[in-house]
Every structure is written in C-alpha cells, then in structure tokens.
DRENKETOR-642518 format. One record per atom (N, C-alpha, C): residue in three letters; z, x, y. Coordinates in steps of 0.2 Angstrom, whole numbers, plus 5000, padded with zeros to 4 digits. Example, Ala and Ser with C-alpha at 12.3 -4.5 7.8 and 13.67 -1.06 7.14 Angstrom:
ALA503950664972/ALA503950624978/ALA503950664984/SER503550644989/SER503650684995/SER503950645000/
//
This chain:
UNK452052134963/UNK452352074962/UNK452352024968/UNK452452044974/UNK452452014979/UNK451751974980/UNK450952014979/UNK450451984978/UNK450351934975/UNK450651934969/UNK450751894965/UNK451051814964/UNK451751834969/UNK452051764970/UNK451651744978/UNK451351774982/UNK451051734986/UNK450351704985/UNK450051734981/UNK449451704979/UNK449651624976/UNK450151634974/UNK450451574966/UNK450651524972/UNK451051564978/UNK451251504983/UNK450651464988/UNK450151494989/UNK449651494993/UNK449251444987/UNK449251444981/UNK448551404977/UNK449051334976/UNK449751344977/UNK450251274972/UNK450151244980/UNK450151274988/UNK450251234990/UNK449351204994/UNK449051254993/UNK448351204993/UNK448051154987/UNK448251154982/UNK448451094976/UNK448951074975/UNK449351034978/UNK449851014978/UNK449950964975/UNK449450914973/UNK449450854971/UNK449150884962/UNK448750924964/UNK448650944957/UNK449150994953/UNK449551004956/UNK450451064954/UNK450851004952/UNK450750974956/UNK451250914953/UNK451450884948/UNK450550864947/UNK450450814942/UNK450550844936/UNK450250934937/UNK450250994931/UNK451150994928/UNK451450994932/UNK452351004932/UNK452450934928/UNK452350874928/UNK452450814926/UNK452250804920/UNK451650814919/UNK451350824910/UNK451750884907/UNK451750914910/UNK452350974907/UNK453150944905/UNK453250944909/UNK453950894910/UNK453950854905/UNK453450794903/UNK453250754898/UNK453150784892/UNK452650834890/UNK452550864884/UNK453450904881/UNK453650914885/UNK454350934884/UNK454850864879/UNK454650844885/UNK455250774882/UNK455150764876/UNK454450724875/UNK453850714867/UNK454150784864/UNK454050834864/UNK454250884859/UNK454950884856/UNK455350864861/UNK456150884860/UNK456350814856/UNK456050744858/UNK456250674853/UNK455950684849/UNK455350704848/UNK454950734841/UNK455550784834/UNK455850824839/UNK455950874835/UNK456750854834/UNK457050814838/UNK457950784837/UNK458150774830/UNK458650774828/UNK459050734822/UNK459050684826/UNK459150644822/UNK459550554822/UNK460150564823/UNK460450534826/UNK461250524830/UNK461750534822/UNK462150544820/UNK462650534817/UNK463250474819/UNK463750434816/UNK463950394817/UNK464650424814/UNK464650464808/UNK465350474805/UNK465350574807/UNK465650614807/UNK466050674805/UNK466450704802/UNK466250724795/UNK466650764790/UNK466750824791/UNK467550844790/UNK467450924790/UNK467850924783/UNK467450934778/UNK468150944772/UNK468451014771/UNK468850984767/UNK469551034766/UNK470051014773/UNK469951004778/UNK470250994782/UNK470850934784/UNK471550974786/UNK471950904788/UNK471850834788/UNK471350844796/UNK470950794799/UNK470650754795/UNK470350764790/UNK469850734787/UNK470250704781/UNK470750744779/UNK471350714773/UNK471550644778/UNK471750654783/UNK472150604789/UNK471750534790/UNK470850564789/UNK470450524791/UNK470550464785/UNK470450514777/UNK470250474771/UNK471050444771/UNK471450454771/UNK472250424772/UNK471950344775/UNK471750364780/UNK471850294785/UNK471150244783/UNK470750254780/UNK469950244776/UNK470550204772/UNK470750224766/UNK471150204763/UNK471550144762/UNK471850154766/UNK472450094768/UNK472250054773/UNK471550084778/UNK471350004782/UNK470650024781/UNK470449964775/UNK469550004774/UNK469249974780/UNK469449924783/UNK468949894789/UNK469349914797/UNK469249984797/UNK469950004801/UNK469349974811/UNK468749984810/UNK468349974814/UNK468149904817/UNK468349864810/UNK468049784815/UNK468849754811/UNK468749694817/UNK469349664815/UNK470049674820/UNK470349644820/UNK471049604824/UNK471649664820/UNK471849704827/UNK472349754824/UNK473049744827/UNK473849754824/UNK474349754827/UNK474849804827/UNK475249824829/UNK475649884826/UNK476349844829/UNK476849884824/UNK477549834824/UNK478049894825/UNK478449914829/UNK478949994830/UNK479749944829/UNK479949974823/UNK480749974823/UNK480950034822/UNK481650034826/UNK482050074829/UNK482750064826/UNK482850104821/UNK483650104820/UNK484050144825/UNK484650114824/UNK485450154826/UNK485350234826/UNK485650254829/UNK485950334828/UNK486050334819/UNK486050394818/UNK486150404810/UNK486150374804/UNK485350334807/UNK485150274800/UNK484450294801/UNK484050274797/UNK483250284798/UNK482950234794/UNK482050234796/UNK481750154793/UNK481750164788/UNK481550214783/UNK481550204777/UNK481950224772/UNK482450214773/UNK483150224768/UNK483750154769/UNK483950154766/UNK484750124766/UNK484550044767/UNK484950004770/UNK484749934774/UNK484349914776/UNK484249954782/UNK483649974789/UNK482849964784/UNK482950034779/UNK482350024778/UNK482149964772/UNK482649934767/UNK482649884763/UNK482149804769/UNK482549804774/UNK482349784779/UNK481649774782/UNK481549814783/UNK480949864785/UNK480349834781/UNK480549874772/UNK479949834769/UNK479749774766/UNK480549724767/UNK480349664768/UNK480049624773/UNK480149654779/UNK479549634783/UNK479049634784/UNK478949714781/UNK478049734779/UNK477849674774/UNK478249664769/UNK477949624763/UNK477649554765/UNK478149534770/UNK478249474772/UNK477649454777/UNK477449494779/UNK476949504785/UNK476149504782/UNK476249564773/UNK475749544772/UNK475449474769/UNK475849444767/UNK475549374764/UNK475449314770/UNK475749354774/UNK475149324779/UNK474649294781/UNK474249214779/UNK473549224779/UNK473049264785/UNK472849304784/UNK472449344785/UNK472349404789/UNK472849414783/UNK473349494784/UNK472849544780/UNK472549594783/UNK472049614776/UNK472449664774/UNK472749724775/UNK473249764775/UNK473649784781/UNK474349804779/UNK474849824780/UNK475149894777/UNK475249934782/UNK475549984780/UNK476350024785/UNK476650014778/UNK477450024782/UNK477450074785/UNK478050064790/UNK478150164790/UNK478550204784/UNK477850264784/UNK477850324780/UNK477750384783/UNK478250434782/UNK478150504785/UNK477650524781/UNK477450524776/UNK476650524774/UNK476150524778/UNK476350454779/UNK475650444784/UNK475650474792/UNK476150484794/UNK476450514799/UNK476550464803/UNK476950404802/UNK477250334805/UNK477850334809/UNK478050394805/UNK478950404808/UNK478950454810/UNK479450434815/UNK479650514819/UNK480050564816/UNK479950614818/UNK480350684816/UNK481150664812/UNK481550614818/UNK482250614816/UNK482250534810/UNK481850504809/UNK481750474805/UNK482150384806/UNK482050394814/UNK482350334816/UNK481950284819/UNK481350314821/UNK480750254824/UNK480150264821/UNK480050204816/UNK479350184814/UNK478750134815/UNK478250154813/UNK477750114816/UNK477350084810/UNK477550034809/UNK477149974804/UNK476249984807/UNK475849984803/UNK475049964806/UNK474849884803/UNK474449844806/UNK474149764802/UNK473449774803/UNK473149754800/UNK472549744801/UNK472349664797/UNK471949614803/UNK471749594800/UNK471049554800/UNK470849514794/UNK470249484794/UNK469849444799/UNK470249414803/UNK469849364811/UNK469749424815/UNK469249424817/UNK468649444823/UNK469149444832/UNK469349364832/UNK469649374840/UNK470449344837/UNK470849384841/UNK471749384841/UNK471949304842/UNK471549254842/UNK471749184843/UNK471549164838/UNK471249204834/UNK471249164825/UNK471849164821/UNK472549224822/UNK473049244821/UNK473649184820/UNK473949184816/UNK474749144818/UNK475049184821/UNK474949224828/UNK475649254828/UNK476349214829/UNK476449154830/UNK477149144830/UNK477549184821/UNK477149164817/UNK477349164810/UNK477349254812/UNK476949284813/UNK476949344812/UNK477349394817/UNK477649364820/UNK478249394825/UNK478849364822/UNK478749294819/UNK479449304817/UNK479649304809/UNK479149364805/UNK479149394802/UNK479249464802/UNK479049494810/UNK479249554812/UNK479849584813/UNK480249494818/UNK480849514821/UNK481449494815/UNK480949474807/UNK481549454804/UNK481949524801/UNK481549604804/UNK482049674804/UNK482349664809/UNK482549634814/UNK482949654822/UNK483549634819/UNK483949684822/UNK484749664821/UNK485049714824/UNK485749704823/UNK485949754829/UNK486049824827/UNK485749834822/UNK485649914820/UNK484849934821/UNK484449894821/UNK483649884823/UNK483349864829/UNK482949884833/UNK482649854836/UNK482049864836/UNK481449794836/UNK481149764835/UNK480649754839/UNK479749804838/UNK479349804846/UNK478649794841/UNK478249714848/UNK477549734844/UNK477249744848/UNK476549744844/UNK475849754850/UNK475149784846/UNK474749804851/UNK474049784849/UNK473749714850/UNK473149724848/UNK472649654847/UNK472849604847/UNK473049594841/UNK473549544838/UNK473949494844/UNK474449534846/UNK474949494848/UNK474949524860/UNK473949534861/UNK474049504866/UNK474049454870/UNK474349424874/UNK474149364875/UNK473649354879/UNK473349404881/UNK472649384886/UNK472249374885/UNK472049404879/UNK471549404873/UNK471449314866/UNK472049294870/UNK472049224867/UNK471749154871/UNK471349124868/UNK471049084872/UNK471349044877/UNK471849024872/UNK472348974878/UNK472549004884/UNK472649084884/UNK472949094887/UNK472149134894/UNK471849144892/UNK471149194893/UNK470849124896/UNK470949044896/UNK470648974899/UNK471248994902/UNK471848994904/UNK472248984911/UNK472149024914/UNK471949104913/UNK471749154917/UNK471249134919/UNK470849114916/UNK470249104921/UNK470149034925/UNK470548994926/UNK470648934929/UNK471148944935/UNK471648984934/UNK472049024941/UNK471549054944/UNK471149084942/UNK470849134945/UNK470149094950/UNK469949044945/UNK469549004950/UNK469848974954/UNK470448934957/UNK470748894962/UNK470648944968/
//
C-alpha cells in the first residue's frame, strides 16, 4: 500500500497542473450530475393528519392571503375573574372585532378564540389578528382603526396594538422624517 501511495504522490506532483485540472472536471461533473438529478425546491409542507397542519389549514382559512399584505394584531386584557370571550368584556370584544372589520380595507379579522389558540390558558388575555388588502402600512386609516380598537378599553380592559399596520416607522410620513433627521 505504501508503494502505492508514493507512486500516486510522485505522478500528482510531477503533473500537477494536469491533477488539477483532472480534480476540477471532476469537481464539475459532480455538480452537473447532483443539479441534473435535484428535485425543484418546495415552497409549501404538508404533513397531514397532523396538529400542525390542522393549525396551518385554520389560519389558510381565516387569513387566505396570510403572506402578502399589511398585518395588525390587537391584545385585550381583562380584570382579574372576567375573560375576552364571555360576559361584557367579551360583548365588547366582539364589537370591536366587528367594528374593525368594516374597515375599508380590512380583508379579515379574527377575534380571539381558544379554538384558534388566541387566548390564554386563564382566559383573560386575547389576541385579535387583521389582515389587510394595502401592500405598505400607510395605505391604512390607522386613526379609525385604533379608535375602533380602544373602543374595548375600559377599566376592566386593557387595550394593546401592533404589527405592520400600526408601526409608525413604516409609514411614509413618518419613514420622510426619519430620513431627513438622519440626513442633517
């Protein structure tokens, strides 16, 4: 064996320019064979029967354009020994959802539901989702759409947004002052 590897080491390095080239067309024949022989990328993942996949086609459902488009999410918070979805609180609750959605360019809304797994355990803090049809967060009315949100705050409720929608940095007005501070 040892004759062997020195002969191999004595021929690679008196053609060395010709080992090279030989390792490189190899190298390439490889590559070519391995794109040759790939699948095409997948863009989605089904596992059915699976939770996951129930959880995927849940939210497919209630936001079919969950991918493009301007997103917000809205958390109410009731008192000690009240929750979003029952009694006042949640009456509440789904008035503002409802309220929210006739919002022009509200494309779905979806209240919170322990279904969807929106509420917590104790059933005191929920998370409203929005989805909508403008492309950038300055096509929005957020004033109308925060004081659609806060019209559940009270003092058994408290009232939190966020996402896309309602950042301000992402809004042009505000996205032109960032960048005109920024240049002085």
């Amino acid at each position: 064996m040892s004759t062997f590897l020195y002969r191999l080491g004595r021929f690679s390095y008196r053609h060395k320019w010709g080992v090279i080239v030989g390792w490189l067309l190899m190298l390439c024949a490889l590559g070519a064979t391995a794109m040759g022989l790939m699948k095409p990328f997948a863009t989605s993942t089904t596992i059915p029967g699976t939770e996951a996949q129930r959880a995927l086609d849940v939210l497919e459902k209630e936001f079919p354009s969950s991918s493009d488009g301007v997103t917000g999410e809205i958390v109410f918070q009731t008192a000690e020994g009240t929750t979003v979805t029952a009694g006042a609180e949640g009456k509440a609750v789904r008035e503002a959802t409802d309220t929210i959605a006739d919002i022009p360019g509200a494309e779905a809304v979806a209240a919170p539901s322990a279904q969807l797994g929106t509420v917590s355990p104790d059933g005191r803090t929920g998370m409203a989702k929005v989805m909508f049809d403008a492309e950038q967060p300055g096509e929005i009315d957020t004033t109308t759409l925060e004081k659609a949100a806060d019209s559940a705050d009270s003092s058994a409720m408290t009232v939190a947004h966020g996402g896309d929608a309602f950042d301000p940095w992402r809004r042009p007005s505000a996205a032109s002052a960032k960048s005109s501070a920024s240049s002085r």
